[in-house]
Every structure is written in structure tokens, then in C-alpha cells.
C-alpha positions as CSV (number, residue, x, y, z in Angstrom):
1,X,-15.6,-33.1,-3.6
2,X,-13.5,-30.5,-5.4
3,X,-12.6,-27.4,-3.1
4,X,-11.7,-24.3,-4.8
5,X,-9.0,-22.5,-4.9
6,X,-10.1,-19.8,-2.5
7,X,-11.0,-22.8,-0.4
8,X,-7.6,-24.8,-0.3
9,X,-5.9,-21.2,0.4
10,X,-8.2,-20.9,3.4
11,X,-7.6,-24.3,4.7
12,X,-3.5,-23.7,4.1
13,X,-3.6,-20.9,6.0
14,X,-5.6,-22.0,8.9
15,X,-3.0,-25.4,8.8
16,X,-0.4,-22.7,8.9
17,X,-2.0,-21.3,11.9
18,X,-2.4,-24.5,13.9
19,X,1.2,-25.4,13.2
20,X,2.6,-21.9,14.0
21,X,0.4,-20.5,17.3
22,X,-1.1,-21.7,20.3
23,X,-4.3,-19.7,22.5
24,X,-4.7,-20.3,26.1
25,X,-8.8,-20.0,25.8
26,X,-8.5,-18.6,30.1
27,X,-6.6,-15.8,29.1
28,X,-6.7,-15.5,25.4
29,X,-3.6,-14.8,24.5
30,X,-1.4,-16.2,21.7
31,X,1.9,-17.9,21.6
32,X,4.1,-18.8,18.6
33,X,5.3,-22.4,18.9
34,X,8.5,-21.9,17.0
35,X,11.3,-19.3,15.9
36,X,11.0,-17.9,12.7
37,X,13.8,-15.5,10.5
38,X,11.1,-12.7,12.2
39,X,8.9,-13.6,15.6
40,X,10.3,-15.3,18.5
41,X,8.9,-18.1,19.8
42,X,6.5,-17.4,23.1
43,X,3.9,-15.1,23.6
44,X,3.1,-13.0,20.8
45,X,3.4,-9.3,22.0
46,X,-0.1,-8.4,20.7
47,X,1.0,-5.9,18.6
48,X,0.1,-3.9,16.6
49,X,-3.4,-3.0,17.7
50,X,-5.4,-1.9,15.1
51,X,-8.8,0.2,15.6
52,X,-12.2,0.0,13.8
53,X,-15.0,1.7,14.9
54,X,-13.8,3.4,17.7
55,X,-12.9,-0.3,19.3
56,X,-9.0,-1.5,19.0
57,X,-7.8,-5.4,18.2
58,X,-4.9,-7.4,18.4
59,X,-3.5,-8.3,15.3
60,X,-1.5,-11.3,14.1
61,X,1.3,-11.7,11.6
62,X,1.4,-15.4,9.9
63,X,2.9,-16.2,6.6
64,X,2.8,-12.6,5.3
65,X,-1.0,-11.8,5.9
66,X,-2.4,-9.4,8.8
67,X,-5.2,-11.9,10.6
68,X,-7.6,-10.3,14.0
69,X,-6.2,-12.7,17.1
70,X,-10.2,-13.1,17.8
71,X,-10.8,-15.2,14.8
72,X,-7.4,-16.9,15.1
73,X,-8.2,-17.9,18.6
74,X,-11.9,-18.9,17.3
75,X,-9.8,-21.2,14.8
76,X,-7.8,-22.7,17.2
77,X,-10.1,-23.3,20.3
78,X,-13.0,-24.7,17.8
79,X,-11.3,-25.8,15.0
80,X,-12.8,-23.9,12.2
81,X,-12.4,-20.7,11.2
82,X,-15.9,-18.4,11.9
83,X,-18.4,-18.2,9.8
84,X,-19.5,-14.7,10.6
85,X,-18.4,-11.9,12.6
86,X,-16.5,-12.1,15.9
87,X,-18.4,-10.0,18.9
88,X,-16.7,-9.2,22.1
89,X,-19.5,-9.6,24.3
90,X,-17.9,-7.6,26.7
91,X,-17.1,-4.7,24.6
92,X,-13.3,-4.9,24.7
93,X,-11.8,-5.7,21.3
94,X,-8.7,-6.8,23.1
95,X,-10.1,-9.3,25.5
96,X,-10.1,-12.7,23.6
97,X,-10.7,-15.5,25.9
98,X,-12.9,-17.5,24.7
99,X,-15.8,-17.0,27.0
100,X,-15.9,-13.3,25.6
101,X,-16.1,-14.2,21.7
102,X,-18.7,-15.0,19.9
103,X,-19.7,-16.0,16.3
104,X,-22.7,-13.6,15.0
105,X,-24.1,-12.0,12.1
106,X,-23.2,-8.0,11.3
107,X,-26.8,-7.2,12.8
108,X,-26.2,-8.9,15.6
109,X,-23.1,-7.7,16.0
110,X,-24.2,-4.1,16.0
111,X,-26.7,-4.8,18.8
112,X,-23.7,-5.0,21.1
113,X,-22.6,-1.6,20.7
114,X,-21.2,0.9,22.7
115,X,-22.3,4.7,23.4
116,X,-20.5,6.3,20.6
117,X,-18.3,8.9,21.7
118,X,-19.9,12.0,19.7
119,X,-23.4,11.3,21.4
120,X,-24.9,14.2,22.8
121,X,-27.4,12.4,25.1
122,X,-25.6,9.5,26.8
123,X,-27.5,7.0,25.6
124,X,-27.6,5.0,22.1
125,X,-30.7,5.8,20.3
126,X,-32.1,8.9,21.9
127,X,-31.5,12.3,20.8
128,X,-32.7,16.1,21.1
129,X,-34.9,17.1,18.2
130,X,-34.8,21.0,18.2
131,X,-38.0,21.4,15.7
132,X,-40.2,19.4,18.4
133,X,-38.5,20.6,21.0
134,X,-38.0,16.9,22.6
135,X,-36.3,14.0,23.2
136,X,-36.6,11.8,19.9
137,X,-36.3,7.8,20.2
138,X,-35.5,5.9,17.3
139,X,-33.8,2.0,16.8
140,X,-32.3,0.5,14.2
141,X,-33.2,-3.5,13.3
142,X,-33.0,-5.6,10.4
143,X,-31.9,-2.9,8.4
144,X,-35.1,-0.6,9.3
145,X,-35.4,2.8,11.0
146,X,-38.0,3.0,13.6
147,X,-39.0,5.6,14.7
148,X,-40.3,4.9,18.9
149,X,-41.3,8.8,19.3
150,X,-40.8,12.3,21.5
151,X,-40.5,12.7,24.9
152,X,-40.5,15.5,27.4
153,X,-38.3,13.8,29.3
154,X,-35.1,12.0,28.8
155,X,-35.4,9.3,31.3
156,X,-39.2,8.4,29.6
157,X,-37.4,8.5,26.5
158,X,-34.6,6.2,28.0
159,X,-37.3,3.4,29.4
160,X,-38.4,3.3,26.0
161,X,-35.6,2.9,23.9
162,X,-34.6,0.4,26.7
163,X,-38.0,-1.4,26.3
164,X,-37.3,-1.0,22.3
165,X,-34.3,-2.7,22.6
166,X,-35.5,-5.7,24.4
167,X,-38.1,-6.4,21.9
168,X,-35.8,-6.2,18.9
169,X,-33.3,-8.5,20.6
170,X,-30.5,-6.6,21.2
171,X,-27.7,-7.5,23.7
172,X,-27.7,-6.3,27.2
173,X,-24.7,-4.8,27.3
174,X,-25.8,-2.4,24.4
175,X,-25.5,1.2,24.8
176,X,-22.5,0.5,27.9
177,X,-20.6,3.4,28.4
């Protein structure tokens, strides 16, 4: 079977990777196996961290290209590079033992989400509606808006989201703080 050209580059690269680095799953952390004109062999320093989304990553130098460590340690502990998007279940972009990664669609990615930092509430999902004069619950899945309602209250409007977010399938570390 003929691989493309996008394909062979992939596959060279992740050969490159194998040959270069090695991940201690336990801890996650990365080592380069050999010296280069630029990187010492050993642990890689894990720098420099990069942020997205309010949530900072390791990142990894190898033959010229800027790579996240998460998917290079998915690569190397299973052999493959992922086929979707790495989640840190816990949260911590910087964490990367393996136990902590894994290999999800966007959606189900952003069902693992933290309390952003310019929420007024405390809680993902559930605002203050000054025209009703309420609490206003509303999730977000498979690409919809739903609106869940007003509340009085924001601890009726938190069971509910909570409930809401349990029936949509989202992960239970979701809204941490």
C-alpha cells in the first residue's frame, strides 16, 4: 500500500522520536538518549512551557519541529502517535504520566474543563441573568446550546447543571476549580 507523503513524514518523525527520547510512563518525564550539536543527553528540562487555554504544556524540540511532550509520550508508551486529542484527566497540562493522558475527541475533550478564570459564579455553566433577575443554567453538547433554565437560587441551579452534566456525559472532574 502506497503511503503519502504526509504519511512517510509522520512515520519519520515519530522514528526520529523513538531513536532520540525515552518516557518513564510513572513519572512522565522525557529523556534524550543521546547528545546532539544542541540538547544534552538526560532528562529533557521541560522547557519551554507553552500555554493554551488558560492550561500550560511541556514542549519538545526534535529535528527542528516544536512537538506537546503529551503526545510524544503517547507515541512512545503505545506506539502510535494519537489519533485525537490528548486530555489530562487530571487537569494539569504538565502532568504526563501515562495514567493521566488520554486519547479523545475535541468534544470530549472540552467536557473536562476547568472553571475559567473570568467566571463570575464559580461554577461552569451557570450564570446571573440580570433581565430575569436569576441564576441562568445552560450546557453545551454536541455542538448544541441548551438552555436547562432560571433559578432563584444558585445552589438549585448548581444541582442542575450538575445533573445536566451527568446526562450529557461529561467528565467528573469538569468544572474543578
Amino acid at each position: 500500500m502506497r503511503r503519502t507523503a504526509k504519511e512517510r513524514e509522520t512515520e519519520d518523525l515519530a522514528e526520529k522520536v523513538r531513536e532520540r527520547i525515552s518516557y518513564d510512563p510513572e513519572t512522565g518525564l522525557l529523556s534524550r538518549l543521546q547528545n546532539t550539536n544542541r540538547w544534552k543527553k538526560g532528562p529533557i528540562q521541560n522547557k519551554p512551557v507553552s500555554r493554551q487555554s488558560g492550561c500550560s504544556y511541556y514542549d519538545v524540540y526534535v529535528d527542528g519541529g516544536i512537538h506537546r511532550a503529551h503526545r510524544i509520550a503517547w507515541l512512545l508508551h503505545y506506539d502510535e502517535w494519537p489519533d485525537g486529542t490528548i486530555d489530562h484527566e487530571d487537569g494539569n497540562g504538565l502532568d504526563n504520566r501515562i495514567t493521566n493522558l488520554r486519547c479523545v475527541t475535541q468534544e470530549a475533550n472540552s467536557k473536562n474543563q476547568r472553571v475559567p478564570k473570568n467566571n463570575t459564579s464559580g461554577h461552569i455553566g451557570v450564570s446571573w441573568s440580570k433581565s430575569h433577575k436569576k441564576w441562568q443554567v445552560k450546557i453545551k453538547s454536541n455542538y448544541k446550546n441548551i438552555h436547562i433554565g432560571f433559578f432563584s437560587d444558585i445552589e438549585h441551579a448548581v444541582k442542575y447543571r450538575k445533573e445536566a452534566e451527568v446526562k450529557y456525559g461529561f467528565h467528573a472532574n469538569h468544572g474543578r476549580k
